[in-house]
C-alpha beads as a LAMMPS data file, in Angstrom:
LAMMPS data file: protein, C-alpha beads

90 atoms
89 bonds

1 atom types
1 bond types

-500.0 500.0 xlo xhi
-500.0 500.0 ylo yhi
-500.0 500.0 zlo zhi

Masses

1 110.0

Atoms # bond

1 1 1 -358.251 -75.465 117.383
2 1 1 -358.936 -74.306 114.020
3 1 1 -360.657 -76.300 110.868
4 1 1 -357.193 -77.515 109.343
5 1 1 -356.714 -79.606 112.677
6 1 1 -360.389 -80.627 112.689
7 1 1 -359.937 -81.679 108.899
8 1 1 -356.924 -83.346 109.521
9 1 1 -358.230 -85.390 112.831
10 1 1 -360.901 -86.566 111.072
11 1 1 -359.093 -87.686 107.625
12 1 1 -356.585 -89.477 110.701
13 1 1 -359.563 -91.426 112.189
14 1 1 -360.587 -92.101 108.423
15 1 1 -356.606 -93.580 107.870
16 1 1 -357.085 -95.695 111.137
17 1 1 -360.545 -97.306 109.761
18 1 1 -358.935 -97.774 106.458
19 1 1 -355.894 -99.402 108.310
20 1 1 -358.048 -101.806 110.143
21 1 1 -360.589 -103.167 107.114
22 1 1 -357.375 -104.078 105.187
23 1 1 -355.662 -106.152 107.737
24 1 1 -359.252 -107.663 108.358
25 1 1 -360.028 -108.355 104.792
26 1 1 -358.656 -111.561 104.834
27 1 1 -356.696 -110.840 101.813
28 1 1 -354.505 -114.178 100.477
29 1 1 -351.340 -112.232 100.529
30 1 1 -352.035 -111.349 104.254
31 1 1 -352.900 -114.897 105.119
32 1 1 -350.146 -116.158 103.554
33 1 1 -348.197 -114.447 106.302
34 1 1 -347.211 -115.923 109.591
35 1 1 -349.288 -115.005 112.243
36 1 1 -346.368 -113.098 114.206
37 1 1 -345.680 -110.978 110.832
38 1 1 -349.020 -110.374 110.854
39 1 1 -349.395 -108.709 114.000
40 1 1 -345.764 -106.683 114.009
41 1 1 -346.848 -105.704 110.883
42 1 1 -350.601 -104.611 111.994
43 1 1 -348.214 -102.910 114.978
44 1 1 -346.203 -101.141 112.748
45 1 1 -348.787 -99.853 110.345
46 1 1 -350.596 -98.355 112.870
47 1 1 -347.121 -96.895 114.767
48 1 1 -346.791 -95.365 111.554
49 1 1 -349.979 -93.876 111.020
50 1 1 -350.249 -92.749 114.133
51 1 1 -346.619 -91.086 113.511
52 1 1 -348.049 -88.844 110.032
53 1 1 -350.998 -87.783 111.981
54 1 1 -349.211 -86.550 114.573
55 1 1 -346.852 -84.671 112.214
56 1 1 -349.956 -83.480 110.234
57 1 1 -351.641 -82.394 113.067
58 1 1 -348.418 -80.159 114.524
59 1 1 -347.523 -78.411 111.049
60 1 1 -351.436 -77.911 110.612
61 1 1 -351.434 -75.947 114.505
62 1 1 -348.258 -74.567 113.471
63 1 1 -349.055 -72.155 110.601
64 1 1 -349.104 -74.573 107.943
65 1 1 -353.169 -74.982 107.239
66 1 1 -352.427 -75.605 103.375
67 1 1 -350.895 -78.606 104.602
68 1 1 -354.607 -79.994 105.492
69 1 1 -354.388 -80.707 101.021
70 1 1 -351.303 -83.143 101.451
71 1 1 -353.032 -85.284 104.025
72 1 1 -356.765 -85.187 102.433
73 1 1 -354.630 -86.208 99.266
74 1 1 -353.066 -89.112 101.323
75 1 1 -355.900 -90.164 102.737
76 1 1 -357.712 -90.047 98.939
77 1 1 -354.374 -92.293 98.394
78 1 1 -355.330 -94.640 101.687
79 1 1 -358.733 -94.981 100.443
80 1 1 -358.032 -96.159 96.795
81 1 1 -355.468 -98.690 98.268
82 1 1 -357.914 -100.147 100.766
83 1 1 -360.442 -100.511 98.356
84 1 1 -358.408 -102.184 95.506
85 1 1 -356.868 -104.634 98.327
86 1 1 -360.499 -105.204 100.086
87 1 1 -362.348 -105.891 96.604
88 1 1 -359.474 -108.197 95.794
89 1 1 -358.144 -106.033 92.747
90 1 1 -354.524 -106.581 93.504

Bonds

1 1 1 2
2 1 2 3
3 1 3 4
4 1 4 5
5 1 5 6
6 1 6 7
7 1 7 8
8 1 8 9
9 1 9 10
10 1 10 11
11 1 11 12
12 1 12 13
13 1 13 14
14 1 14 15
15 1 15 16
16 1 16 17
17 1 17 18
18 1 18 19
19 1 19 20
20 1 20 21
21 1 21 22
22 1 22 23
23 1 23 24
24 1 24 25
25 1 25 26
26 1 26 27
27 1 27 28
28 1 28 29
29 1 29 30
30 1 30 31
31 1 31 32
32 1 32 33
33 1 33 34
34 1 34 35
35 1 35 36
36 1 36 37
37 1 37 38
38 1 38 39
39 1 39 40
40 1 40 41
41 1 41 42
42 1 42 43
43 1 43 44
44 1 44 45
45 1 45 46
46 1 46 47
47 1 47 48
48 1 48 49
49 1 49 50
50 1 50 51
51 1 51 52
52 1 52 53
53 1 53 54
54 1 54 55
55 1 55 56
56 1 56 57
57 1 57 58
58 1 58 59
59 1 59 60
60 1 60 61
61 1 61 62
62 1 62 63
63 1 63 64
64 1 64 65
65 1 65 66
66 1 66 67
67 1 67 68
68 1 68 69
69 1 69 70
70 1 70 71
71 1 71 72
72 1 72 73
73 1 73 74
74 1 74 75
75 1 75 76
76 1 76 77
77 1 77 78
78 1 78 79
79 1 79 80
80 1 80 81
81 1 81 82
82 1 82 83
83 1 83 84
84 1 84 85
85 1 85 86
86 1 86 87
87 1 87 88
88 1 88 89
89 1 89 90
């Protein structure tokens, strides 16, 4: 296992924390919701994040370590998203 997998394993459990404090922020948009599209979509979002670290992780073991950029810049991405949802600036 070299650095580009540690890198991107980390950023992953970064995306996952990210993930969770924006479906707990208790943002209006989210509570307007209904609870079941709330939790499919909770579901989903983690399905799906789940499914680009898994794909990050396999071209990062598979000769691809530049690729370890694309997901730090999504997870730079992730970050700015959760924070402007969390502090209420959208």
């Amino acid at each position: 296992m070299g650095w580009p997998t540690i890198v991107i394993f980390v950023a992953g459990v970064i995306n996952f924390a990210l993930n969770r404090a924006v479906f707990d922020s208790r943002h209006p948009l989210l509570a307007r919701l209904p609870q079941a599209s709330r939790v499919l979509g909770a579901r989903a979002a983690l399905v799906t994040e789940f499914a680009i670290l898994l794909i990050a992780l396999m071209l990062a073991a598979n000769g691809w370590p530049g690729f370890v950029w694309a997901y730090l810049a999504y997870t730079a991405a992730n970050g700015v998203a959760a924070w402007l949802i969390s502090a209420g600036k959208v």
